[in-house]
C-alpha positions as CSV (number, residue, x, y, z in Angstrom):
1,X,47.5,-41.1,237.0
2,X,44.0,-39.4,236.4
3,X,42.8,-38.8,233.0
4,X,40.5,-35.7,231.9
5,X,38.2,-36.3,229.3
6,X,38.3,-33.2,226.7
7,X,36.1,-34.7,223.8
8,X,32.0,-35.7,224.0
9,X,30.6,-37.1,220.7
10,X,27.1,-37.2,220.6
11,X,24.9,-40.6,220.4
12,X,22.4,-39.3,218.5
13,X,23.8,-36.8,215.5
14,X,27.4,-37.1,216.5
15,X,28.6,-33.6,216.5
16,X,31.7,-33.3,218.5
17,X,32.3,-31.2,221.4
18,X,35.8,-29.9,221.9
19,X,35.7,-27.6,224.4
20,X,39.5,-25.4,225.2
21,X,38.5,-25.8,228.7
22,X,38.2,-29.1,229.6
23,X,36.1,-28.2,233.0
24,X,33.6,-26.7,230.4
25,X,32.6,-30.1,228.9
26,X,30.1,-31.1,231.1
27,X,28.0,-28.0,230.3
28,X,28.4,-27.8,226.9
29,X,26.8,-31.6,226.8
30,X,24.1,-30.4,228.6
31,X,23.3,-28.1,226.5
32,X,23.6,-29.8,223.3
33,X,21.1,-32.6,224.3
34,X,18.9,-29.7,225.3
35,X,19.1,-28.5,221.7
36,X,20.0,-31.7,219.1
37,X,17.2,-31.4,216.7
38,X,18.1,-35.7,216.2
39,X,17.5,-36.5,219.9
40,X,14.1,-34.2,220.2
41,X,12.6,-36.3,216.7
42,X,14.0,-39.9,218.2
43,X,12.4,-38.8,222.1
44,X,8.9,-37.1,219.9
45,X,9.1,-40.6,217.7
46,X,8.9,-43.2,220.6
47,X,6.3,-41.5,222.6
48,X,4.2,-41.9,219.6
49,X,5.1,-45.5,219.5
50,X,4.2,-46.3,223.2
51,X,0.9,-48.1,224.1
52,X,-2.2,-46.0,225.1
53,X,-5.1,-47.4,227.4
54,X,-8.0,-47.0,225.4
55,X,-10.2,-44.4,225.8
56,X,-13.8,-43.9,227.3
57,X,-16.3,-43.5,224.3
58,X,-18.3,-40.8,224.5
59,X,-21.6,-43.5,224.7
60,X,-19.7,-45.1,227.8
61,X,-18.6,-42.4,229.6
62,X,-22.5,-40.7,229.1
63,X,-23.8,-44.3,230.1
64,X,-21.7,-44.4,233.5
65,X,-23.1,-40.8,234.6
66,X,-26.5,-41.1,233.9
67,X,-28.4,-42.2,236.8
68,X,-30.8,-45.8,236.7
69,X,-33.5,-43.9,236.1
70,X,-32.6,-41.8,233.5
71,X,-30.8,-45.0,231.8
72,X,-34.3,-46.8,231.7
73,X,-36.1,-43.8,230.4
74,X,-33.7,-43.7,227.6
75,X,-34.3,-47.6,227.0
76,X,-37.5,-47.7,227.3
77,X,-39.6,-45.6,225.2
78,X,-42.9,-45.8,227.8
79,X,-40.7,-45.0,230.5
80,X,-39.5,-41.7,228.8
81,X,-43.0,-40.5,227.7
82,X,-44.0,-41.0,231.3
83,X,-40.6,-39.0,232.8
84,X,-41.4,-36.4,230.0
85,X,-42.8,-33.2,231.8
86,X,-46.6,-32.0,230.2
87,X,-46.8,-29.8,227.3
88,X,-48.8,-26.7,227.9
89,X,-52.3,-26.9,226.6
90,X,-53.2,-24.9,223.5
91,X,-56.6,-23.0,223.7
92,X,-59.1,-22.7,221.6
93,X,-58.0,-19.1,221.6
94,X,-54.1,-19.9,220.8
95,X,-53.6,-18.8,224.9
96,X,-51.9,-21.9,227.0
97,X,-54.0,-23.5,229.6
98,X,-52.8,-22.1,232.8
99,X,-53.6,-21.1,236.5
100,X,-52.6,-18.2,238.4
101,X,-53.5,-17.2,242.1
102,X,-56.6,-18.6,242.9
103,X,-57.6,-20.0,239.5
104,X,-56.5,-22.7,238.9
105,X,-58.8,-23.9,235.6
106,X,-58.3,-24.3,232.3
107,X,-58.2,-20.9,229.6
108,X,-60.3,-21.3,226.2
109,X,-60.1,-18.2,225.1
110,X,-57.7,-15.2,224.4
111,X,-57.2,-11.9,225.3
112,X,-56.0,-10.6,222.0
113,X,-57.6,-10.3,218.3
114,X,-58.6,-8.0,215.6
115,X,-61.8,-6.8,217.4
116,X,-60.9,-3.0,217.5
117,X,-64.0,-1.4,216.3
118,X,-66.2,-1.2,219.8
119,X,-66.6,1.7,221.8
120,X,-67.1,2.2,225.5
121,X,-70.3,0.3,227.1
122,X,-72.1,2.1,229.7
123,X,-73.8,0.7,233.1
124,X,-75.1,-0.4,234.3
125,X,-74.3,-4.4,234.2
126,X,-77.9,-6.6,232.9
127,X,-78.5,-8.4,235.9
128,X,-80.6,-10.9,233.6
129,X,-77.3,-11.9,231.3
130,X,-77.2,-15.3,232.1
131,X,-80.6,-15.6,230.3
132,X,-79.5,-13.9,227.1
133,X,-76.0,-14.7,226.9
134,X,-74.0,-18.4,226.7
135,X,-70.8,-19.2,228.1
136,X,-68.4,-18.4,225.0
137,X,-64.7,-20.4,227.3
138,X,-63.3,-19.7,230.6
139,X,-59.8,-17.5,231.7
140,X,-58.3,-19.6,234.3
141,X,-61.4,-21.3,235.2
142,X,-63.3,-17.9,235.9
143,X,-66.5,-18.9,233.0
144,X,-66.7,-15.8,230.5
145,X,-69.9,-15.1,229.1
146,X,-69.9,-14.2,225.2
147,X,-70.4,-12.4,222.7
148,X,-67.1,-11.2,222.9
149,X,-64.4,-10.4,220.3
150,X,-61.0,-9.3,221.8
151,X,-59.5,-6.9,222.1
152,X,-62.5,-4.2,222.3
153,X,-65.3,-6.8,223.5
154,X,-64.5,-8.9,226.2
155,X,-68.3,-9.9,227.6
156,X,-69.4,-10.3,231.2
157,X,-67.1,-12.2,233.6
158,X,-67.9,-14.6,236.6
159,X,-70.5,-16.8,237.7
160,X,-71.5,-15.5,241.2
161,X,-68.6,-12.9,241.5
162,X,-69.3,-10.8,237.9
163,X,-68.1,-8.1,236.3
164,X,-69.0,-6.8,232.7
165,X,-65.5,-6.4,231.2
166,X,-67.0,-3.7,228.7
167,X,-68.4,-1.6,231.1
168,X,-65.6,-1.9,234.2
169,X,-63.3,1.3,234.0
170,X,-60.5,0.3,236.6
171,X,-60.9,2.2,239.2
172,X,-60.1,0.2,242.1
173,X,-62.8,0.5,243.8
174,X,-64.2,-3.2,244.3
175,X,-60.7,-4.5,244.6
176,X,-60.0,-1.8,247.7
177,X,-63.3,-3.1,249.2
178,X,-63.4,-6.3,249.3
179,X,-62.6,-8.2,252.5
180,X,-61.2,-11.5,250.8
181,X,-59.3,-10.4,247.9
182,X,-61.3,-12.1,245.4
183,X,-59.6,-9.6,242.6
184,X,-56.8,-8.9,241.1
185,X,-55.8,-6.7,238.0
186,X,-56.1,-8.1,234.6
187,X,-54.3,-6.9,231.9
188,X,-56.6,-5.9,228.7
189,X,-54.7,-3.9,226.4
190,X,-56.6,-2.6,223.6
191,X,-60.0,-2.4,225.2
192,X,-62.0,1.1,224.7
193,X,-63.1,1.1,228.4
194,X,-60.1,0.5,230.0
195,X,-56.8,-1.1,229.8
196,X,-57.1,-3.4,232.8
197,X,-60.0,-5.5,234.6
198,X,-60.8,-6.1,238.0
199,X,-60.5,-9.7,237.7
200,X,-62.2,-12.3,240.2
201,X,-59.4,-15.1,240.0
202,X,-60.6,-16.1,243.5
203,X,-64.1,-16.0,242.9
204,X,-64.7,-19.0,245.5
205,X,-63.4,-16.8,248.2
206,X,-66.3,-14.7,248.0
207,X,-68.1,-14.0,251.4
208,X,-71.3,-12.3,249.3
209,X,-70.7,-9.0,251.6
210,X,-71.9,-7.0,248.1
211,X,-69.0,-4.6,249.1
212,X,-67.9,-4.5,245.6
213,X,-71.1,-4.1,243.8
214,X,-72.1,-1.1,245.9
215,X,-69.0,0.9,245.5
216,X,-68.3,0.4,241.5
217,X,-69.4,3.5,240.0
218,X,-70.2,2.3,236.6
219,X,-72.3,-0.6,238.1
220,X,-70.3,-3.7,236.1
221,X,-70.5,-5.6,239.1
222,X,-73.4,-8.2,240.4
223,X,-72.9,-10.6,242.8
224,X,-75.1,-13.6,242.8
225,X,-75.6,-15.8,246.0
226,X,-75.0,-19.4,245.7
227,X,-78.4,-21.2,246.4
């Protein structure tokens, strides 16, 4: 004699179920432990209770990824000086020290200032400057020969490769000529003559051919041969 079971009581609350089908019981208990409010807070109640590895620190977990070397530059406060990279040099001009094509020296002085009451210089360039004038700082190694007083005085540029920044107009034409590329363009914003200068950032390349001095039509440019 088999016997059908008609009645589940629940564990856990014990509501009843009585269904008038008995071959509905099994889904009715389904769905009650799917919904008892008494199971869900014992079930949410023990997995709070259970034992947790312990977790990585944030220090440990930064310590294992960080490479030897970058663990004894943290340690050691030589170490991280010396893994440090260089700060950019501050000029004397507030303009950090730094190269560009083929200069490669150190910048003194700036570009920029409240010089704004010059007017345009005409040529031609004194070829006997280096007598009357001292060296007031380099740009990028290139020596700049003072008085100047930026933005609208510059001075005369270049030790064997020159060019008087208050005369030069930007016209191109010594940086067309030459052979070797010693110029490039210069940005000089603010300057009555022009705002641009035909700058001789590879000065050393210079081959003395004079191309440059005999095409500039205001005459800022003299070219001295090394001895």
């Amino acid at each position: 004699m088999s016997t059908t079971v008609t009645e589940y009581v629940c564990q856990d609350c014990g509501t009843p179920l009585r269904p008038t089908n008995p071959t509905t019981l099994e889904s009715m208990r389904d769905v009650h432990n799917q919904l008892c409010i008494v199971k869900r807070q014992k079930t949410m109640a023990a997995q709070v209770a259970a034992p947790k590895p312990p977790a990585a620190t944030a220090a440990s977990a930064t310590v294992a990824k960080t490479p030897p070397a970058a663990a004894a530059a943290a340690t050691s406060p030589a170490a991280a000086a010396a893994s440090a990279p260089p700060a950019a040099a501050t000029t004397a001009g507030g303009a950090a020290a730094t190269g560009g094509g083929g200069g490669a020296g150190p910048t003194t002085i700036s570009l920029t200032g409240t010089g704004t009451s010059y007017d345009k210089v005409e040529g031609p360039i004194d070829a006997n400057f280096k007598e009357k004038r001292q060296v007031a700082g380099t740009y990028q190694g290139i020596k700049v020969w003072g008085p100047i007083d930026p933005p609208g005085q510059l001075g005369i540029w270049g030790e064997n490769v020159v060019n008087d920044f208050d005369i030069c107009v930007a016209d191109g034409a010594c940086i067309e000529a030459c052979p070797v590329n010693v110029f490039e363009w210069l940005e000089t914003p603010g300057h009555p003559a022009s705002d641009k200068k035909a700058f001789m950032i590879r000065e050393k390349d210079c081959i003395f051919c004079i191309a440059c001095e005999n095409v500039c039509p205001p005459q800022a440019i003299k070219i001295f041969k090394k001895g």
